[in-house]
C-alpha positions in Angstrom: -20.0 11.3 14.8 -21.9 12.3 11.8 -19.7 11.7 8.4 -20.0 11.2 4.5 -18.4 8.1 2.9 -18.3 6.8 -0.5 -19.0 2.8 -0.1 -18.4 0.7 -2.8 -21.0 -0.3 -4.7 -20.6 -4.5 -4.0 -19.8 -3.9 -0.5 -22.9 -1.4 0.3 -25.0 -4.5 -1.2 -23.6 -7.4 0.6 -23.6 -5.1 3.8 -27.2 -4.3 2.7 -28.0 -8.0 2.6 -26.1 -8.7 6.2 -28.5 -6.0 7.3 -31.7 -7.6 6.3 -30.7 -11.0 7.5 -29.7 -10.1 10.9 -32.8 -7.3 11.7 -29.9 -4.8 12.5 -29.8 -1.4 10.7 -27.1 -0.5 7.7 -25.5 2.1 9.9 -24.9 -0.7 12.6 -23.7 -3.2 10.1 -20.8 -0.4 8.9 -20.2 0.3 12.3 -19.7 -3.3 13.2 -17.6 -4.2 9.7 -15.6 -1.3 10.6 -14.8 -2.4 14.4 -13.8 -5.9 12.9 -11.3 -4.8 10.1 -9.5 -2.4 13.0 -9.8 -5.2 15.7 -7.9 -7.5 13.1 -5.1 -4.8 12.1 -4.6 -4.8 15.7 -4.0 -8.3 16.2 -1.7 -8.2 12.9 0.0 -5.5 14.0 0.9 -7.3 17.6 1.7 -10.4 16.3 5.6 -11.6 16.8 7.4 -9.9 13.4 9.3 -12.1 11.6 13.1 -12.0 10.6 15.2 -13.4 7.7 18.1 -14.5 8.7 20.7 -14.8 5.9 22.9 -17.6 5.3 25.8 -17.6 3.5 25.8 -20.7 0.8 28.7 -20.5 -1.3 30.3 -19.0 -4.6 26.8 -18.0 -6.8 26.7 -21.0 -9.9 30.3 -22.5 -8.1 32.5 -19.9 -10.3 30.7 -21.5 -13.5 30.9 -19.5 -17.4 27.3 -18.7 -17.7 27.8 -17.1 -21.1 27.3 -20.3 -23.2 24.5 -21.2 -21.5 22.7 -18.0 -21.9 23.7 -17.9 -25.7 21.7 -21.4 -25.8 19.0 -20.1 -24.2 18.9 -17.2 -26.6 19.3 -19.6 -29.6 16.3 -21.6 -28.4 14.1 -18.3 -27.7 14.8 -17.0 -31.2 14.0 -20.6 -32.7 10.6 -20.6 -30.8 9.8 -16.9 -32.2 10.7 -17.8 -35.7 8.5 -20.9 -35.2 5.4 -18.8 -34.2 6.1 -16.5 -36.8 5.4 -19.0 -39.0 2.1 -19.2 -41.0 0.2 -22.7 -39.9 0.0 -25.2 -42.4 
């Protein structure tokens, strides 16, 4: 089959370059890149999926106040912007 394609300017090189080396034609050397990348989908695509399984752990942060601690982490966020605000000496 007879088609158009618009090939990267990198890969058209390095497929160039493959070409060359090997004494096979560009059209072959698409061809052949093109067989491999479908062969590997393939052989992703049959491959055994795999499944989280969820687990139940406990109460998130054991019932803990997380308000203070996020007001600290605030505090120390605004010191460290007021510190880079701050013309170097």
């Amino acid at each position: 089959m007879r088609t158009t394609l618009t090939i990267e300017d990198g890969i058209a090189s390095q497929l160039q370059d493959v070409a060359r080396r090997s004494g096979r034609s560009f059209n072959a050397m698409v061809n052949e890149a093109l067989r491999a990348g479908l062969q590997r989908g393939r052989l992703a695509a049959s491959g055994k999926r795999y499944r989280v399984v969820p687990v139940a752990m406990g109460d998130v942060a054991g019932q803990q106040d997380l308000d203070q601690a996020r007001r600290l982490a605030d505090q120390l966020e605004d010191r460290e912007l007021v510190r880079k605000a701050q013309p170097r000496k």
